[in-house]
KOLTOR-796624 format. One record per residue (C-alpha): residue in one letter; x, y, z. Coordinates in steps of 0.05 Angstrom, whole numbers, plus 5000, padded with zeros to 4 digits. Layout:
BEGIN
AXYZ
...
//
This chain:
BEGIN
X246879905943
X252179775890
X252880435853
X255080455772
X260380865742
X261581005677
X269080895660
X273981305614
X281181145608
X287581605586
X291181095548
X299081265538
X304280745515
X309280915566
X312880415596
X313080415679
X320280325688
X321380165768
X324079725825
X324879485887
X329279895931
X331379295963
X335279095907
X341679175854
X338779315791
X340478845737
X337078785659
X333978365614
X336178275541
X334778085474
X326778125494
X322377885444
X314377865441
X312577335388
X305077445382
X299477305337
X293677865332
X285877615333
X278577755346
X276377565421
X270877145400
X265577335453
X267878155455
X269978155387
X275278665402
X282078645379
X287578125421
X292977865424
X297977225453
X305277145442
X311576775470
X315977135512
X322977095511
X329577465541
X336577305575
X339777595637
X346377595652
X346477305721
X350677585783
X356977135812
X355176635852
X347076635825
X342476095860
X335276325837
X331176685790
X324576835803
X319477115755
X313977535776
X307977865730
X302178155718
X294477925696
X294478005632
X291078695591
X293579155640
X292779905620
X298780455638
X293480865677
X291280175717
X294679945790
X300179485775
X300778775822
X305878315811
X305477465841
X310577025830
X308876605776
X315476215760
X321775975813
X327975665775
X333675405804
X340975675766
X348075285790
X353175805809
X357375695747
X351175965705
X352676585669
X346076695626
X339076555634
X334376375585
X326576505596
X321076285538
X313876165551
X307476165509
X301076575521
X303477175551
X297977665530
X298278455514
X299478855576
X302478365608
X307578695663
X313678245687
X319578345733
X325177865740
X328677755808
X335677335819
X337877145884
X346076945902
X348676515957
X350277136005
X342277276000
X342677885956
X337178105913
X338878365832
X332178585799
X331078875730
X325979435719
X318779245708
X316479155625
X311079005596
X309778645530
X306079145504
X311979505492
X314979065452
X309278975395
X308979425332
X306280025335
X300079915297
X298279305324
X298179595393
X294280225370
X288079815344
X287879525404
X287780135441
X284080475403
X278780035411
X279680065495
X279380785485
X273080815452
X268980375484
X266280915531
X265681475481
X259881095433
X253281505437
X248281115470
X243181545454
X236281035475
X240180655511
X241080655596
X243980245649
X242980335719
X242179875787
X239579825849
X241679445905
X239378725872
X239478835795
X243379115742
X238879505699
X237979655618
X232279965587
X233880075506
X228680485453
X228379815412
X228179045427
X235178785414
X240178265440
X243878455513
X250678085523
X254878265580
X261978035586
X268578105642
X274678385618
X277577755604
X272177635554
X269177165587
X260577335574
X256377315643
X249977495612
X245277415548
X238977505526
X234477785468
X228578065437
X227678505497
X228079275510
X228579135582
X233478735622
X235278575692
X240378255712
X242178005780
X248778305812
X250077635840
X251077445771
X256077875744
X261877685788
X266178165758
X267678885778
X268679185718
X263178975663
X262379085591
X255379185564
X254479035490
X247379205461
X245879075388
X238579275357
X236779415280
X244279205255
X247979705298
X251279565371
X252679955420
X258479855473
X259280125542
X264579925597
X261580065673
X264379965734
X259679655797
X261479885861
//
């Protein structure tokens, strides 16, 4: 039986500042986040998607950079894995790199490796682009992750057994469930009770949005 867990998050803006032992330590500069704030359009919750840019002043002798990140939306208090994502090539004359590329998303984490001919490995800290948005901005959409789990849903249950997910409301309403990424797995309306097959909801972590009588209720769960 897949059992459900309600989920509350300690949000911080600190940035996790670490890497590899296996390498020199270099840095990234001039990094900029241009981004654009909006409305998810099936979550309606606050998002955002930017350009990222930066330089690094490459080691003597540089053959490779390789740039390795994150999924995007990642949380401080969430496990952090990195995958390559980019491999460029750099002549040994090369003294600067330049890195820009669109639709890097909040909470995005990146790390930037360069290799030399000897086989040495130079690797700046880990940021994330979350750090590099105003302060605002980032706090509305925080504030919003923060709060998901802390509306009263007073009338309003979910729980599962080892087939369905299961809601039972006071009221008929409209049930939409979405992933993290937004992306919506279930709907359906005029009902006070729902079920809705695990096999369905291929995603671990689930949001559950239930709106009756003009108000809406929001939960984030967790199946196990």
């Amino acid at each position: 039986m897949r059992r459900l867990f309600l989920i509350i998050y300690a949000i911080s803006a600190i940035m996790l500042n670490a890497t590899n032992d296996d390498g020199k330590e270099i840095y990234a500069e001039n990094i900029k986040y241009d981004y654009e704030m909006f409305n998810n359009e099936y979550t309606g919750k606050p998002d955002c998607t930017g350009t990222l840019s930066f330089s690094i002043k490459l080691p003597t002798n540089s053959v490779g950079v390789i740039i390795k990140k994150t999924r995007p939306h990642i949380r401080p208090t969430d496990r952090i894995f990195l995958s390559i994502v980019n491999r460029k090539e750099v002549n040994d004359e090369d003294s600067v790199f330049d890195f820009s590329q669109e639709n890097f998303s909040w909470g995005v984490y990146f790390q930037i490796i360069v290799r030399d001919t000897e086989g040495n490995s130079f690797l700046t800290p880990r940021y994330c682009t979350s750090d590099f948005m105003q302060p605002d901005d980032l706090q509305e959409i925080m504030d919003w992750v923060a709060s998901v789990d802390d509306i009263p849903a007073n009338g309003f249950a979910i729980t599962s057994d080892a087939v369905n997910l299961i809601v039972d409301a006071e009221s008929k309403g409209c049930l939409s469930l979405f992933s993290t990424e937004g992306k919506r797995l279930f709907y359906d309306q005029n009902k006070s009770h729902f079920e809705v097959p695990l096999a369905v909801l291929k995603s671990q972590i689930i949001i559950a949005r239930f709106t009756s009588n003009n108000e809406t209720i929001t939960q984030k769960i967790l199946l196990k």
